[in-house]
C-alpha positions as CSV (number, residue, x, y, z in Angstrom):
1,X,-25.9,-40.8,-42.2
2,X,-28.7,-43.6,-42.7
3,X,-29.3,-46.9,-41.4
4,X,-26.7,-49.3,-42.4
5,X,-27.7,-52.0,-44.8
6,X,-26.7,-54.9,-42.2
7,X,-30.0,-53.4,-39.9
8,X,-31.8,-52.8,-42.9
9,X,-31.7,-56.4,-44.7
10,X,-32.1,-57.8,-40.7
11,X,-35.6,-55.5,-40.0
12,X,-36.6,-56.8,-43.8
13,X,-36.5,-60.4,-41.8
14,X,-37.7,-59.6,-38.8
15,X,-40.8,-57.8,-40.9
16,X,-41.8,-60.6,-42.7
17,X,-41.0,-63.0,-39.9
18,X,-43.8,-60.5,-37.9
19,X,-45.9,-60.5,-41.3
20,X,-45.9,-64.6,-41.4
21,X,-47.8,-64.5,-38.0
22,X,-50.3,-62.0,-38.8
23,X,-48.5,-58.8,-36.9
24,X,-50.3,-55.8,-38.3
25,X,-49.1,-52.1,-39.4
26,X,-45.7,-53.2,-39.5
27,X,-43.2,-50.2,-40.2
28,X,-39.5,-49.6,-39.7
29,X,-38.2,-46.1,-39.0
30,X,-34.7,-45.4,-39.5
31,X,-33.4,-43.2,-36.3
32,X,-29.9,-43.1,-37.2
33,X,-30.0,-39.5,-37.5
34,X,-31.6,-38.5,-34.1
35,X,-30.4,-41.7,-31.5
36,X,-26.5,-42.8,-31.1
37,X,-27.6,-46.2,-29.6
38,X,-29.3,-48.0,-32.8
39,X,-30.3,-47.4,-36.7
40,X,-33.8,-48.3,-36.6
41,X,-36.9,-49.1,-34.9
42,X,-38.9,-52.3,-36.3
43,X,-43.2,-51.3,-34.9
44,X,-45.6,-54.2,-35.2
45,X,-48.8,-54.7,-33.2
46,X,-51.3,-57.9,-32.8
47,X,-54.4,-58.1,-31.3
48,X,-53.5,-60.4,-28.3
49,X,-50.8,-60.6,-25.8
50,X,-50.7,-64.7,-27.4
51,X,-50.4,-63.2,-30.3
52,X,-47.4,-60.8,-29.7
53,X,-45.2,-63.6,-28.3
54,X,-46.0,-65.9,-31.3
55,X,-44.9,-62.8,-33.5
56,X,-42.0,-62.4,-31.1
57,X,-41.0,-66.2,-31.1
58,X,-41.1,-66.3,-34.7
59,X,-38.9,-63.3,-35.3
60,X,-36.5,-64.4,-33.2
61,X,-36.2,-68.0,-34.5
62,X,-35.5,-66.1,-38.4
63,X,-33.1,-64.0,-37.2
64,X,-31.1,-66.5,-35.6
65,X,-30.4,-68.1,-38.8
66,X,-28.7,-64.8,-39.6
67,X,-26.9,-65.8,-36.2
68,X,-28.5,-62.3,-34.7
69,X,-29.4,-62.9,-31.3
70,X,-30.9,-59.7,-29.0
71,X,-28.5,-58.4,-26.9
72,X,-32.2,-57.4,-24.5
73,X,-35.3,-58.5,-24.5
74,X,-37.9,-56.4,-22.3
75,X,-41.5,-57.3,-21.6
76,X,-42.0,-60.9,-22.7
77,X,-43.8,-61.9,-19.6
78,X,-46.6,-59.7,-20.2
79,X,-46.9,-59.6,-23.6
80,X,-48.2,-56.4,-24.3
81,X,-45.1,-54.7,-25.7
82,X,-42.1,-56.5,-26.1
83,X,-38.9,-54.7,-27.3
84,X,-35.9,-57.0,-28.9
85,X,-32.7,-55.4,-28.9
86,X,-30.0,-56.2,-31.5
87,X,-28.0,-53.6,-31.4
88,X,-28.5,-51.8,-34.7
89,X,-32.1,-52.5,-34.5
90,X,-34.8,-52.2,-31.9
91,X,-38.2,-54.5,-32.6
92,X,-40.9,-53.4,-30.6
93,X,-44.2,-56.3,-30.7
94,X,-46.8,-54.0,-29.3
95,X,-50.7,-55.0,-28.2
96,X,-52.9,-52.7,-30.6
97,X,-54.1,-51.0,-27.4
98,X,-50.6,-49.9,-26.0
99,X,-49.5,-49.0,-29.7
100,X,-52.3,-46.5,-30.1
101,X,-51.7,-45.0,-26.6
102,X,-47.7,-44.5,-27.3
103,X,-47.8,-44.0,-30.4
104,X,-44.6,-44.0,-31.5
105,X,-44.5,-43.5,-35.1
106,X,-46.1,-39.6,-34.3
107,X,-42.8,-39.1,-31.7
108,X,-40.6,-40.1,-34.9
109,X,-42.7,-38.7,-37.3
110,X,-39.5,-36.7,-38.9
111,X,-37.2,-39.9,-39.2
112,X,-37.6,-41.9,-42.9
113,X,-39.7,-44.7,-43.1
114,X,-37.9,-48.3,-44.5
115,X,-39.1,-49.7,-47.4
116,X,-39.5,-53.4,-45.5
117,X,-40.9,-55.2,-49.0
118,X,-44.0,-56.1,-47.6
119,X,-47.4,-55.3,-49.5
120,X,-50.0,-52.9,-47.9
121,X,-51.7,-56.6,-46.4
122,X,-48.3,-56.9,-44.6
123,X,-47.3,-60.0,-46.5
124,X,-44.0,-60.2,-48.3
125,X,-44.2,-58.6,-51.5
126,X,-43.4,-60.8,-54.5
127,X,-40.7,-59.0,-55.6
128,X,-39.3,-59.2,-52.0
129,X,-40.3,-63.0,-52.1
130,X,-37.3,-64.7,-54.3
């Protein structure tokens, strides 16, 4: 069993949502085989704890014109890692520092990576674009 197209077409919006405010190495790893709980884990970083609300901020304001609202939202306050909940999809916004010291994309290194339409700069790709 993969992902199921509803999370996948809401972490293509919530990547290029992160993409629109500079978020950097943005990947989305489909889990569905290994956890119960969601389909896939959204992984962007930024620089600054300002920045990793503004990315936050901005992918929540897209997905709630797919009317997706998190069901949690952890770590907002600090702003070094904040983890958005939507059931079928877990975003984590993480400071470069803490993303490098977790490292999550080595601990689920045998899950497929989602093609999120985004170009190696992290902008949407044109094809992705219309």
């Amino acid at each position: 069993m993969s992902a199921a197209e509803a999370a996948i077409e809401s972490a293509k919006v919530a990547a290029k949502a992160a993409a629109d405010k500079l978020a950097e190495n943005i990947v989305a790893v489909d889990v569905s085989e290994r956890l119960a709980i969601t389909d896939l884990f959204v992984i962007a970083s930024a620089s600054t704890e300002r920045q990793v609300n503004s990315i936050v901020d901005n992918i929540e304001d897209e997905l709630i014109k797919l009317d997706r609202r998190p069901v949690r939202r952890e770590g907002r306050s600090e702003g070094r890692w904040v983890l958005l909940d939507y059931g079928d999809m877990v975003v984590h916004v993480m400071h470069d520092e803490d993303r490098a010291f977790y490292a999550l994309e080595r601990l689920w290194k045998d899950c497929p990576v989602v093609d999120l339409g985004l170009d190696e700069s992290g902008t949407a790709a044109a094809s992705a674009a219309g």
